[in-house]
C-alpha angles and dihedrals in degrees: 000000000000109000092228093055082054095035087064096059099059119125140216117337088002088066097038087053089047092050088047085062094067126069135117094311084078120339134240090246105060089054087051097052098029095045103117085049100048085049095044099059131082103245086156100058083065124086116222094198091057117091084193095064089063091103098063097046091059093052090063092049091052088052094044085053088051092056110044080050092060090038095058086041086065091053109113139178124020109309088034076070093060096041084046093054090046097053100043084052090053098047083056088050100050081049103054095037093050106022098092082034098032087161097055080072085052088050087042100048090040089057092042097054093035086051094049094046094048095049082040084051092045104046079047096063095045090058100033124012085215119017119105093359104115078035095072102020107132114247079244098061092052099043085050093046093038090055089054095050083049098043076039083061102040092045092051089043093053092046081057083054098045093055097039082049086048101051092035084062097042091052078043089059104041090059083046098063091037079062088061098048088056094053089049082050088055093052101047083059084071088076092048129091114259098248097056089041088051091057087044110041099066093058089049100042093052092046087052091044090049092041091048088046093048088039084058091042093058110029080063089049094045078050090050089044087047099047082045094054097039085056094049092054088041083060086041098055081043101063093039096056089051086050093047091046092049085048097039105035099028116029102031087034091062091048089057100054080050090055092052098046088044086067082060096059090274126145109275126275091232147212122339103208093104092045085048090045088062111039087055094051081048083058105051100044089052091044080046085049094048100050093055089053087058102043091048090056091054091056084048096052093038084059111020118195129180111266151096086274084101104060086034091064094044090053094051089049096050086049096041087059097043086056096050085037090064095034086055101044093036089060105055093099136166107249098185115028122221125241115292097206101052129196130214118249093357131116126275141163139199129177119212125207144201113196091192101043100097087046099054104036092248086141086059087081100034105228121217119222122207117195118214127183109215130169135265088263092049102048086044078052092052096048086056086047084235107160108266088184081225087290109178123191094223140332133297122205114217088006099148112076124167109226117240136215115229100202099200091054098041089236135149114194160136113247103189097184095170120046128155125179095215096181138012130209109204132208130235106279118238113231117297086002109129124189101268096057086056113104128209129170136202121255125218115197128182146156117223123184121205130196100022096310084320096128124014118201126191110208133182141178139194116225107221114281119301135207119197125213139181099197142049090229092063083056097096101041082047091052093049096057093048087046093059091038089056096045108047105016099130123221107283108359127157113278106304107336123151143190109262091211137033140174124282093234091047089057084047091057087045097038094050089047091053100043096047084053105048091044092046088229134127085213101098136173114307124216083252095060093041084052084053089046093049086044089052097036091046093028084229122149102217127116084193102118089197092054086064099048106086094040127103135220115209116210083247094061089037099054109355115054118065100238112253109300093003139092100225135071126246086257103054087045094056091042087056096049086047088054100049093042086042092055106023118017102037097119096037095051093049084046088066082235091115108074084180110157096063122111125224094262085045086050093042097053094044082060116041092081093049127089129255121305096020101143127179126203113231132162124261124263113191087042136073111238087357132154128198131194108204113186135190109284073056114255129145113202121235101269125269124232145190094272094052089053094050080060104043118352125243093260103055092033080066096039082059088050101084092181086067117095124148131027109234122299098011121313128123112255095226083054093059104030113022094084080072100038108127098241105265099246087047092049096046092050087050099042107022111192098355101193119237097280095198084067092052108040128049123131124105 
């Protein structure tokens, strides 16, 4: 069964996640009527690390374009017009927000199908252990799945060689040794008459002769066992190196870059239990792997014969470590990020993780973890493996923490529950670059020893940037400069550059995440308000959204320039929109009551053709975190603030307001707000004699 036919059943907060997948970035609709086609290519066989690989993802965006454009041809009849018009639109909008990235829509369409396998194949499983499961199970799984039942039979074929090899050089030694009991046999004729050591010597010399024959044979067949099974377990390392890439770089990779968006308002990363399964599976079959190296070079040492086994096996040692070297050290994560605004001398917590360490017994010897917090230039310092000389940029309270083993969930972590950061030592700032544009991270550092102390490891791993603040007034600026990190850091990047420009249609993406999660709304931004914002970011004039696809907004005209005739930035003004919506509007603003992103001449216009005591909600120019009414004579109020709700609510400031009618276009006001009206004897003990407000406050 098609996903998307499943996909369409799911209840609850699988369909709310499912719906989360979907935005301007690619719209639920062209999921919907291109659902068969997006199903039907091969988005896994591209990888998305590979520049190289760019061609063919265009290619699929051209052909994505193509058929959403055949697909808006076939629309008839009336509403066949306006689906026509929407998915033209959208074909024009996938090819200017992918054209110049076009694997970034391989890396978008990848997440959406694996996201909506993985919640099919879990409402599956709570209905019907097995219906449906293999059904919906994504082509990753079960090549995943499919390399460790094949690493699961040449492991297992190779431990059949190793113990043939074993008992073919036992029986080897044992005729050896018989060889040597002949030609002490021989010697020993030198003390006997020549009569009797003429009787005796034939036999012992052809049964020498016939030992030492049988003893070449097969010392050159124990050397022919030993290079084939080098060579299997060379096939094997090398399988396993592809599956742990494909685990390491790929999978746990890609729920990385969801953590981190997920610091921007994004869905959760979720759970970690798969990624654990199989790199502990990952770490059994290499510790399996590596037991059989070594025992094969016992057998080696124990009968050496003359040949290239022995670089071979040391070789497939050397490899063999370097595998579990970068299984071990890949998979100390941070489970639970810290703050990336920090306060000074406040609170925080992190939890760090080792997906191996109950396979591989790590718990048995308890590590401690130590957290550090070091600059951009350090940490870019550390990734070179330049010495640091355990440099700190400033000093961490409760920042050791021993990593425990809960025995029911299979986990080994650090749980700081505690930190504090007491004191900071700051850089020397780059040109226009203000505090709370300079990054920091917090550094995990452990020693795990594996094997019974065989092998000791030293990992480390850097939190998401930080920037730290002292004050609650630095909040917003700090909030800006994680916002744009998370959003456009790219894989593997040096510690913590990003891009100084991007894309308009990339911010909105960012900017619409961000807003739906600070509100707590599934009304995000609509392509009306993003036009508003790109009026307001460019100081253009056109309502035209394609006007707006191919410019670029720079982090200088983001969070360090006042915008023209203010004295705040583009984004101060939407955070406090976001703030005042967050605390005081929510339900107004999910009630579609909140028109918001509409300037005075916009509100002006929408009203000028309504009667009398038509009013609109928009958000304040000219005021941080503001909100006007503007109403048809045409005033706009003085905004409201904060402050002024934490006094009398939206919704009774406009009941008081007796111009005001009819909610724009045309709906009664009581219809819209008196579900939050404050009951009249509770508001008149609480606000005894409130003067008329419309005679008090006009302005814009």
């Amino acid at each position: 069964m098609a996903v998307w036919i499943q996909a369409q059943q799911l209840q609850g907060d699988a369909l709310h996640q499912m719906q989360s997948l979907y935005g301007q970035h690619f719209p639920i609709e062209v999921r919907h009527y291109l659902s068969q086609w997006l199903e039907g290519q091969l988005w896994d066989v591209i990888d998305l690390e590979n520049p190289q690989e760019e061609f063919k993802a265009k290619r699929l965006l051209d052909s994505l374009i193509q058929e959403l454009q055949n697909k808006a041809e076939h629309q008839v009849g009336e509403d066949g017009f306006l689906l026509k018009i929407k998915l033209g639109h959208y074909a024009s909008q996938l090819k200017s927000t992918y054209d110049r990235c076009p694997l970034e829509l391989v890396r978008c369409i990848k997440h959406i199908l694996y996201t909506e396998q993985r919640l099919v194949r879990e409402a599956s499983n709570s209905s019907s252990p097995v219906g449906g499961m293999m059904d919906s199970m994504s082509q990753k799984y079960q090549q995943i799945n499919q390399a460790f039942e094949e690493l699961r039979l040449l492991t297992q074929d190779t431990e059949n060689d190793l113990r043939k090899l074993q008992h073919n050089q036992e029986y080897f030694i044992i005729q050896y040794q018989e060889s040597l009991r002949i030609q002490a046999q021989l010697t020993s004729l030198a003390t006997l008459p020549p009569a009797d050591r003429q009787l005796r010597e034939p036999t012992l010399l052809s049964k020498r002769a016939t030992v030492e024959a049988w003893l070449t044979r097969e010392a050159n067949t124990l050397q022919k066992y030993r290079l084939d099974l080098a060579e299997k377990h060379q096939k094997s390392l090398q399988l396993l190196r592809k599956q742990q890439t494909i685990i390491l770089d790929d999978e746990l990779i890609h729920w990385k870059r969801r953590q981190q968006l997920a610091g921007n308002g994004g869905p959760p990363e979720g759970g970690l239990d798969i990624l654990q399964s199989w790199c502990e599976k990952l770490a059994e079959t290499i510790w399996q792997n590596r037991q059989q190296i070594r025992r094969a070079e016992h057998l080696r040492q124990q009968l050496p014969i003359p040949g290239p086994i022995e670089e071979l096996l040391n070789d497939l040692n050397s490899t063999i470590t370097d595998i579990i070297s970068a299984l071990v050290t890949s998979t100390f994560i941070i489970e639970k990020q810290p703050p990336q605004v920090l306060k000074t001398q406040t609170k925080f917590a992190a939890t760090v993780r080792l997906l191996v360490g109950g396979k591989l017994n790590v718990h048995m010897n308890p590590p401690q973890v130590k957290a550090t917090i070091i600059s951009e230039q350090q940490a870019k310092a550390l990734l070179k493996n330049e010495n640091t000389r355990n440099d700190s940029s400033g000093e961490i309270l409760n920042n050791n923490c021993v990593m425990e083993y809960h025995q029911a969930t299979g986990t080994l972590s650090a749980n700081f529950r505690n930190m504090s950061l007491k004191r900071i030592k700051r850089s020397d700032r780059r040109g226009a670059e203000s505090v709370t544009e300079e990054k920091f991270t917090i550094l995990f550092e452990s020693q795990f020893s594996v094997g019974g102390n065989e092998l000791v490891f030293q990992v480390k791993t850097l939190s998401l940037p930080v920037v730290v603040i002292v004050h609650g007034s630095q909040d917003n600026n700090a909030t800006a400069t994680v916002l744009w990190d998370n959003a456009f850091a790219e894989p593997g990047r040096v510690p913590f550059i990003v891009p100084d420009k991007v894309l308009w249609p990339q911010l909105c993406e960012a900017l619409n995440m961000k807003y739906k999660a600070e509100v707590q709304s599934n009304r995000g931004l609509s392509e009306e308000n993003l036009v508003f914002l790109a009026q307001k970011a460019f100081s253009s004039s056109s309502i035209n959204p394609d006007d707006y696809r191919g410019m670029t907004m720079t982090w200088s005209q983001f969070n360090r320039e006042s915008l023209p005739g203010r004295n705040f930035t583009f984004w101060q003004w939407f955070d406090g929109v976001m703030e005042l919506t967050k605390k005081h509007l929510k339900p107004h603003w999910n009630d579609g009551a909140i028109l918001g992103f509409v300037n005075k001449q916009q509100a002006q216009d929408m009203l000028m053709s309504k009667p009398n005591g038509t009013f609109l909600l928009r958000f304040s120019d000219s005021e941080i975190g503001g909100i006007t009414i503007a109403w048809r004579m045409v005033w706009n109020l003085m905004p409201y603030t904060t402050k002024d709700f934490s006094i009398r609510s939206l919704a009774d400031r406009i009941s008081d307001l007796n111009h005001l009618l009819f909610l724009y276009p045309d709906r009664p006001k009581d219809e819209v707000f008196s579900k939050y009206y404050t009951p009249p004897l509770w508001a008149a003990a609480q606000h005894p004699a409130l003067p008329d407000p419309a005679a008090q406050r006009t302005g814009n």
